[in-house]
N, C-alpha and C positions, 0 to 999 in steps of 0.2 A: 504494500500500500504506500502510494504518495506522502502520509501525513504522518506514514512509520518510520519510512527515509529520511523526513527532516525532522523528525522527533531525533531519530544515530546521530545524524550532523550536528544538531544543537548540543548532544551530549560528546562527540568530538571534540568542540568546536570549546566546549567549554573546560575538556581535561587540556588539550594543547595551550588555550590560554592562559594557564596557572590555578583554575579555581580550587584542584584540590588542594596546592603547596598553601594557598590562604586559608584554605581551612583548617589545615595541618598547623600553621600559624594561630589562628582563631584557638584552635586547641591548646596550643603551648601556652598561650597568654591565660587564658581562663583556670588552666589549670595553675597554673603558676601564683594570679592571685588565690586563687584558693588553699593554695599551700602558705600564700603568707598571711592570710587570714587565722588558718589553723595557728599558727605563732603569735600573735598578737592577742586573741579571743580568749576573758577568761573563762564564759562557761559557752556551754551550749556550741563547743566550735565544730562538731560535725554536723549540725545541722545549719549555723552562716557557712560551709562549705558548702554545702549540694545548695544552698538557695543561692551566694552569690553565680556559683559555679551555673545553674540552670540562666539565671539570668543574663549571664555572661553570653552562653553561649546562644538562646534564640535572639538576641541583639545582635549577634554575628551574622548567623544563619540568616536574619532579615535582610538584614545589612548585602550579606553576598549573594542573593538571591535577588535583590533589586538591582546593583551594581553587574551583574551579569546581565540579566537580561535588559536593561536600558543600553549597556558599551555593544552589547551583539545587534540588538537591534539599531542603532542608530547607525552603528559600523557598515549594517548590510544598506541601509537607505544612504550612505555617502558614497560606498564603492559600486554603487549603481547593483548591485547585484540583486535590490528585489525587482529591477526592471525585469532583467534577465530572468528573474523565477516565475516571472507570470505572463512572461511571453513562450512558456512551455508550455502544452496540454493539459497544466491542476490548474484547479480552482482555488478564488481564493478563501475559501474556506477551509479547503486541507491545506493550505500553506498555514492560515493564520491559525487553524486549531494543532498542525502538525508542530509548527515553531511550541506553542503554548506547551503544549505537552512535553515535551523534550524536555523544557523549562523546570515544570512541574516536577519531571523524572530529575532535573538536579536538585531542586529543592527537598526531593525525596530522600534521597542519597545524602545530603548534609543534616536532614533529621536523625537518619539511621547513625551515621558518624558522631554526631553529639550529642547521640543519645547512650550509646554503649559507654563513655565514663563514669556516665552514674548511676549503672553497675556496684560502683563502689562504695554507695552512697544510699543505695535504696534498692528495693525488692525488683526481680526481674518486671513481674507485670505491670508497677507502676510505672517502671521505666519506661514499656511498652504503649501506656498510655499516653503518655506523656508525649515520648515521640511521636505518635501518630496521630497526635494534636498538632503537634509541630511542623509534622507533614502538608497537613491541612493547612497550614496559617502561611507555611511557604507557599503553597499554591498560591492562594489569594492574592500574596504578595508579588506573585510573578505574572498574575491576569492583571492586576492592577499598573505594578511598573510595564507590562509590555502595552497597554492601552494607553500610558502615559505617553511612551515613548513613540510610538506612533501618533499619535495627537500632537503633541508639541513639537515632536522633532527637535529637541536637544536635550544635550542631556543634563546639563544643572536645572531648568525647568523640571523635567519628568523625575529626576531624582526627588525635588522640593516637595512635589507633589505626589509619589508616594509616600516619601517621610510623612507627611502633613496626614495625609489620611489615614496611614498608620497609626501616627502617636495618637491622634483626634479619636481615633475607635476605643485605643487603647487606654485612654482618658476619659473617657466621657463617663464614664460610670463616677469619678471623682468630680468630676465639674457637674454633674446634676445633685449629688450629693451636697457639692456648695449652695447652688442654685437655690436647693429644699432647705436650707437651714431657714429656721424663724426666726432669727435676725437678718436677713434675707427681707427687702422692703418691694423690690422692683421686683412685681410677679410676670411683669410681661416678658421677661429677658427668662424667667425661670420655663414659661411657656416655651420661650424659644428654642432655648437648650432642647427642651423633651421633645420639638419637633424634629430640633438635627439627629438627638438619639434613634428616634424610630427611622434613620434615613442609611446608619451605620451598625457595621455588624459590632457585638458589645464582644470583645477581643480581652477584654477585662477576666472573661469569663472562659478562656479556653489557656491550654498550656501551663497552666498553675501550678506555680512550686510546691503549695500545701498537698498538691496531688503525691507527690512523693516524699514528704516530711512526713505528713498525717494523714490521711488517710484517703482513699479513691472514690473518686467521685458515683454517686449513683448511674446504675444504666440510664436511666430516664437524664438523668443531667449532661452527662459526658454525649448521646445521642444527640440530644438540643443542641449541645455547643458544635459539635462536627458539623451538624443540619447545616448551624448557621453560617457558617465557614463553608461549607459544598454550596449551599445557596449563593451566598456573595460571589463565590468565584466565578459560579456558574452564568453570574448578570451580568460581570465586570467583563468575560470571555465573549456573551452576547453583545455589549455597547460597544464594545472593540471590533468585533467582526462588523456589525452596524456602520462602525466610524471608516473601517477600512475597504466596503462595499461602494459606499457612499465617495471615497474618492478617487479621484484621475492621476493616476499612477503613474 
């Protein structure tokens, strides 16, 4: 299949570019604070180990998973090469779901990678959750930066603006929290927040460290939270094929 072929190439395309050696990086650094955390912490230092160490590393994982696919895709529209890909026989639909995918399959691959350290740190099956929370939120992340990056076409833009819509999911459950305090006078702004919430996946609520400190989240919890994560991706992958149907290539 056409959209299996450029799912290999993206995932080529992304070991010859360096993204394991950075991950491999990403690894050493996380672990590294983690180690000098354990040294300075008087009590409770194995559990600020797996929590800074979790946090560390899906900040990375976000981090290379957006920074890949915005350099690959902006690279292929300056080397002219998506002219070249759609003056072949696919559609662009398997180009732009075959790219997406590929994507998705690296951000898969850096869940699995930063997920096996804490191993060391917490029970295999939380581990499992965890990661494949992680999996899911890289996806997102990479429908999101690759509709950026095709939209704006650059990439400190399309970088800005997945961070923004990232941290903004990843927040807003704090900032409606601010919003609702009864000290809290301006209820029209309080409206507004809970209008942008129901606009954003609540990202607050997936990937969680207490998942592997204390204790795993309910079926019924952990299924909501992936829903909502397959959902987003699944809209963010639609607006993007949408945006990229709609233009003159």
């Amino acid at each position: 299949m056409p959209a299996a072929i450029l799912a290999r190439t993206v995932l080529l395309e992304a070991r010859r570019g360096g993204l394991p050696w950075l991950a491999a990086a990403s690894l050493a650094v996380a672990l590294g604070l983690a180690a000098f955390v354990s040294q300075v912490a008087l009590t409770e230092s194995r559990s600020l180990q797996a929590s800074l160490l979790a946090s560390v590393l899906r900040a990375c994982a976000m981090f290379l998973v957006a920074a890949q696919v915005t350099s690959s895709t902006l690279r292929e529209q300056n080397d002219k090469a998506l002219e070249l890909m759609l003056s072949l026989p696919l559609s662009r639909a398997a180009h732009y779901l075959g790219r997406l995918a590929g994507f998705i399959a690296c951000g898969a691959l850096l869940a699995v990678a930063f997920s096996l350290p804490l191993l060391l740190w917490a029970s295999p099956a939380a581990v499992a959750l965890w990661g494949l929370s992680l999996a899911c939120e890289a996806a997102l992340v990479a429908a999101a930066s690759l509709f950026f990056a095709m939209t704006l076409a650059q990439f400190a833009p399309a970088i800005a603006a997945t961070a923004g819509l990232y941290l903004l999911a990843r927040s807003i459950g704090a900032i409606q929290a601010i919003a609702g305090s009864p000290l809290t006078e301006n209820r029209l702004a309080q409206y507004a927040i809970d209008a942008v919430a129901l606009l954003l996946p609540r990202l607050d609520a997936v990937t969680r460290t207490a998942w592997l400190l204390y204790e795993a989240p309910t079926a019924g919890v952990y299924a909501a939270a992936l829903g909502t994560l397959i959902l987003y991706t699944a809209l963010l992958a639609a607006a993007g094929l949408f945006d990229f149907y709609r233009r003159s290539v």
